[in-house]
N, CA, C and O atoms as a GROMACS GRO file, in nm:
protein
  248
    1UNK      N    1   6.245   3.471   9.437
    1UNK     CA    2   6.221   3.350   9.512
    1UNK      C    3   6.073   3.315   9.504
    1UNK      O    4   5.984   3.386   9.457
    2UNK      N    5   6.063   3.205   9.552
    2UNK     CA    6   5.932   3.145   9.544
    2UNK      C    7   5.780   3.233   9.626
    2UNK      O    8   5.660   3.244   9.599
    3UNK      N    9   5.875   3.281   9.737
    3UNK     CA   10   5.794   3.398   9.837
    3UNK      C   11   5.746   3.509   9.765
    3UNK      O   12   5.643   3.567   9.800
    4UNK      N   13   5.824   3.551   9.648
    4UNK     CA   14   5.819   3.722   9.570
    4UNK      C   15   5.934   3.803   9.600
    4UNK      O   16   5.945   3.909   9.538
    5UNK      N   17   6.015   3.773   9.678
    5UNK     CA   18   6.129   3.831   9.676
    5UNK      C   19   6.235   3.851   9.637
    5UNK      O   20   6.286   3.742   9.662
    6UNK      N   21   6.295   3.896   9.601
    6UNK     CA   22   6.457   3.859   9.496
    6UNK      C   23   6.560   3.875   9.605
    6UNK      O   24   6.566   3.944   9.706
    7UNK      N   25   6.668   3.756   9.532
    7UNK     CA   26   6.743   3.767   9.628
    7UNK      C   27   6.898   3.738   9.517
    7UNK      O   28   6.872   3.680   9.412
    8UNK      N   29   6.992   3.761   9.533
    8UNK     CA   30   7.153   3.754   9.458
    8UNK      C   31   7.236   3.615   9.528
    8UNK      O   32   7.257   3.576   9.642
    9UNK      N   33   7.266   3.570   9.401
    9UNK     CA   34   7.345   3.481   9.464
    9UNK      C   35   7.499   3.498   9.444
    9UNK      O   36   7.520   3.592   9.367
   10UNK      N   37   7.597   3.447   9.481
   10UNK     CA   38   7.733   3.470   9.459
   10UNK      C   39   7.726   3.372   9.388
   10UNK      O   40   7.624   3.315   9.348
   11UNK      N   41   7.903   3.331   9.355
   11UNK     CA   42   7.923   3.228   9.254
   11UNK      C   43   7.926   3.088   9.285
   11UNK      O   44   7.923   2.994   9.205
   12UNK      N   45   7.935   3.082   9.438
   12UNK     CA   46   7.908   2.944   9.529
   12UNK      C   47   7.802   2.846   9.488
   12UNK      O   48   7.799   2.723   9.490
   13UNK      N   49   7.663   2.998   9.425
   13UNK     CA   50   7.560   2.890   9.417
   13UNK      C   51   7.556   2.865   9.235
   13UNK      O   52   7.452   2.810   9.196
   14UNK      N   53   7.647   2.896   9.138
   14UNK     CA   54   7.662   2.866   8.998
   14UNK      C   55   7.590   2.787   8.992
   14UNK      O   56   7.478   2.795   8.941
   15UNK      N   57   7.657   2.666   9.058
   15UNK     CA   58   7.580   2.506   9.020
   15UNK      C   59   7.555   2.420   9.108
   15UNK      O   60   7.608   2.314   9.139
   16UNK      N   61   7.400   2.523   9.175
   16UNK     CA   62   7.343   2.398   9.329
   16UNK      C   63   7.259   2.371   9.294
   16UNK      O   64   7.205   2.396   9.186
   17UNK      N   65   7.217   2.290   9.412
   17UNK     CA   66   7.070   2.252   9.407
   17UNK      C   67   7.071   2.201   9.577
   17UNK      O   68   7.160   2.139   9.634
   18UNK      N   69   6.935   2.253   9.637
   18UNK     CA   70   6.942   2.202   9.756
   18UNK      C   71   6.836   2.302   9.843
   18UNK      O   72   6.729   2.320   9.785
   19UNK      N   73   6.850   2.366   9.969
   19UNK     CA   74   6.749   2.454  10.004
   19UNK      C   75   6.845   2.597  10.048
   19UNK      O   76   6.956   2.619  10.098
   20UNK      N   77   6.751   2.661  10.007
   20UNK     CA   78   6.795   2.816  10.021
   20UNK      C   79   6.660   2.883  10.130
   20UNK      O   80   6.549   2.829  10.128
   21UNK      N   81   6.681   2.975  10.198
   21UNK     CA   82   6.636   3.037  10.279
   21UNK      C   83   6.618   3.200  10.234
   21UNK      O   84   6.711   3.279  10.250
   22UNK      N   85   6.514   3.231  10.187
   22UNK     CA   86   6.453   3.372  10.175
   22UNK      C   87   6.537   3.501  10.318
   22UNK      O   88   6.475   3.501  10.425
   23UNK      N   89   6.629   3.570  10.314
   23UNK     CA   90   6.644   3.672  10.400
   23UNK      C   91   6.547   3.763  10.471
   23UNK      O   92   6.565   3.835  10.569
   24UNK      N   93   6.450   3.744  10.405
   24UNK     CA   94   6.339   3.891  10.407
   24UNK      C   95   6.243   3.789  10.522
   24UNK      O   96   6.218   3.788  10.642
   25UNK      N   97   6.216   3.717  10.416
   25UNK     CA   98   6.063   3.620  10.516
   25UNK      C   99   6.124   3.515  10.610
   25UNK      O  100   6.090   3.503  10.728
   26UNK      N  101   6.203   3.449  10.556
   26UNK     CA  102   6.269   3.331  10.669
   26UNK      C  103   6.210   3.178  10.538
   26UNK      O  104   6.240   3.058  10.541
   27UNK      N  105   6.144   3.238  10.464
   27UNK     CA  106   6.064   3.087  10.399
   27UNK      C  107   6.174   3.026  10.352
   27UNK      O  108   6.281   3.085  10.347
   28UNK      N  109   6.158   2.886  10.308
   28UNK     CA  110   6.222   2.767  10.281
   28UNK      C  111   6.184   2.728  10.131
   28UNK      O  112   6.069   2.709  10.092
   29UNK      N  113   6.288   2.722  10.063
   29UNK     CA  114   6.306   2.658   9.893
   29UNK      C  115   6.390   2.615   9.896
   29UNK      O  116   6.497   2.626   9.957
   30UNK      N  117   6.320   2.524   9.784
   30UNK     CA  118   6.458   2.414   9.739
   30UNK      C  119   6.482   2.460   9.596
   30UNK      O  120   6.381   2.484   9.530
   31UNK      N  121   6.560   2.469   9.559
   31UNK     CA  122   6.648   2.552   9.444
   31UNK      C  123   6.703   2.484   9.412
   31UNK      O  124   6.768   2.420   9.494
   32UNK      N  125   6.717   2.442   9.225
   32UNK     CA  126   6.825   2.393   9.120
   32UNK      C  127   6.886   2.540   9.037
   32UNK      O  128   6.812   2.622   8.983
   33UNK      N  129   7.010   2.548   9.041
   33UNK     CA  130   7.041   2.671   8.977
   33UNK      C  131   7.168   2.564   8.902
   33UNK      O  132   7.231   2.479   8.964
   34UNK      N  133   7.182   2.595   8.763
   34UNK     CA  134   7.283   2.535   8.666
   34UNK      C  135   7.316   2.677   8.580
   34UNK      O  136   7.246   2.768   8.536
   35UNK      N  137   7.490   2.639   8.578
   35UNK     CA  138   7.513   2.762   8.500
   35UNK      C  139   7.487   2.903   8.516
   35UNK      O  140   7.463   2.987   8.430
   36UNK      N  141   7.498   2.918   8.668
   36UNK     CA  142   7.412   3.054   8.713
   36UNK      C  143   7.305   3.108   8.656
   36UNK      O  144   7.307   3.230   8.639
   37UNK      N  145   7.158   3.009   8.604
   37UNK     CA  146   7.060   3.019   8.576
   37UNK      C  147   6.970   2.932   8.681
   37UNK      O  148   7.002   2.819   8.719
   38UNK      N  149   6.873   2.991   8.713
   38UNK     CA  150   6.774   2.904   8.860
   38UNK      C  151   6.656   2.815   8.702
   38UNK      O  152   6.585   2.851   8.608
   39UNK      N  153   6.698   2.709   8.757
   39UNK     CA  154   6.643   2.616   8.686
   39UNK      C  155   6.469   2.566   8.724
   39UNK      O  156   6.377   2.534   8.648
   40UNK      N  157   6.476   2.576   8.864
   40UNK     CA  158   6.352   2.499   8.914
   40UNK      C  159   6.352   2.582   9.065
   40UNK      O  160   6.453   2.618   9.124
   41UNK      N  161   6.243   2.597   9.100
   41UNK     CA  162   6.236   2.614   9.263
   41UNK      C  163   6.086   2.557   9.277
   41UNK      O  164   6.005   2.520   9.192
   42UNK      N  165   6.082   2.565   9.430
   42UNK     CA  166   6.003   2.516   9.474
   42UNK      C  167   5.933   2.555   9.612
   42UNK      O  168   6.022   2.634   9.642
   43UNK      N  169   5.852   2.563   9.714
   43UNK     CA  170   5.847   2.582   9.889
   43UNK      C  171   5.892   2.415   9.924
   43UNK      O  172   5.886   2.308   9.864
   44UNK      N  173   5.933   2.455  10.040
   44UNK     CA  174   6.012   2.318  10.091
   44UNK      C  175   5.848   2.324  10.213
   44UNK      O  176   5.837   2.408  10.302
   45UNK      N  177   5.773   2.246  10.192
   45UNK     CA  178   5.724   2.210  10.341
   45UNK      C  179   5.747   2.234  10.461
   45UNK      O  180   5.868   2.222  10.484
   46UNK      N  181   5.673   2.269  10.574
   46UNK     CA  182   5.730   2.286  10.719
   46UNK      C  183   5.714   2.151  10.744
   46UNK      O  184   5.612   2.089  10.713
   47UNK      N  185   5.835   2.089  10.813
   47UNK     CA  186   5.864   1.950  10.907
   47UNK      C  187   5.726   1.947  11.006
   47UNK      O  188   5.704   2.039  11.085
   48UNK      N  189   5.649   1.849  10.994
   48UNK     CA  190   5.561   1.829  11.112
   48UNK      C  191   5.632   1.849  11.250
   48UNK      O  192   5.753   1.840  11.230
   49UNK      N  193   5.597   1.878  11.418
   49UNK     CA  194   5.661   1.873  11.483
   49UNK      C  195   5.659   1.741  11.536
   49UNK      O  196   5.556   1.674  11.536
   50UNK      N  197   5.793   1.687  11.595
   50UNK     CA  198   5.798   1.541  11.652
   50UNK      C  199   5.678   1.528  11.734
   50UNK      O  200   5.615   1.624  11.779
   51UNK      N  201   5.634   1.340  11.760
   51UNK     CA  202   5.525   1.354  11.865
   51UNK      C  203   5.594   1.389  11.970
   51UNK      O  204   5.544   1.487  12.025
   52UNK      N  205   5.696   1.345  12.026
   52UNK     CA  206   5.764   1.335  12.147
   52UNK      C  207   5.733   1.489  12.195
   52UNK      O  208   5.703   1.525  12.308
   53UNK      N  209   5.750   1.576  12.069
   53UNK     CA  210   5.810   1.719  12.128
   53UNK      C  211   5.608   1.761  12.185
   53UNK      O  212   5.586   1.816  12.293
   54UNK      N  213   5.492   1.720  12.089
   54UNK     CA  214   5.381   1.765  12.100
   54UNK      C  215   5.314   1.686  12.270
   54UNK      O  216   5.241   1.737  12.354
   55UNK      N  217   5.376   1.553  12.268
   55UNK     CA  218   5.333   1.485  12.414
   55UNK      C  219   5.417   1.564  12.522
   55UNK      O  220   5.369   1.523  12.628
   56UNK      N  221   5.488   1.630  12.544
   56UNK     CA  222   5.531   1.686  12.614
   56UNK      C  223   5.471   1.852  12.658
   56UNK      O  224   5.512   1.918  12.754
   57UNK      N  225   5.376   1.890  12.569
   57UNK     CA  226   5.327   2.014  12.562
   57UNK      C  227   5.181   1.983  12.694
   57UNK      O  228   5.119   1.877  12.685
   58UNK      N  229   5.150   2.067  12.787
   58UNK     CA  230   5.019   2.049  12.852
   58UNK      C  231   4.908   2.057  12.748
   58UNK      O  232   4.933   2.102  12.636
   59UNK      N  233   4.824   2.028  12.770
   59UNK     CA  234   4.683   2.041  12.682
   59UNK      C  235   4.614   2.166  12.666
   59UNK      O  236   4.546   2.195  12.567
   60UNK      N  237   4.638   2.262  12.797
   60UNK     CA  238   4.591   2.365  12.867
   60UNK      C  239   4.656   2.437  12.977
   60UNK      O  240   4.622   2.409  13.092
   61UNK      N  241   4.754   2.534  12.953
   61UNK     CA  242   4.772   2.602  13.000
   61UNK      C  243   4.756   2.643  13.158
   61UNK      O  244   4.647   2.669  13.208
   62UNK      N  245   4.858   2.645  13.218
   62UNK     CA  246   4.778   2.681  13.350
   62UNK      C  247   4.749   2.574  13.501
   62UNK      O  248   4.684   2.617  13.596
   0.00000   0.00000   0.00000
């Protein structure tokens, strides 16, 4: 994987493409696998957090 880790796929993922999740670390890739060969990967970005969710946080604790 993109992290350094190896990971097995079954035959589900022969012919995906989409995001896969590292077991070991938790990290995020997006994966093309054709022909049960991994064609392309990539890190998927962390989602910014919503504002809604950050205006709702105090500034300071306490």
């Amino acid at each position: 994987m993109y992290c350094g880790h190896s990971i097995e796929l079954s035959e589900a993922y022969h012919d995906y493409q989409g995001p896969l999740r590292c077991a070991v670390c938790k990290s995020l890739m997006t994966v093309r696998v054709e022909e049960g060969q991994l064609r392309s990967m990539e890190a998927t970005p962390k989602a910014p957090a919503p504002a809604a969710a950050l205006k709702a946080r105090p500034a300071h604790p306490g």
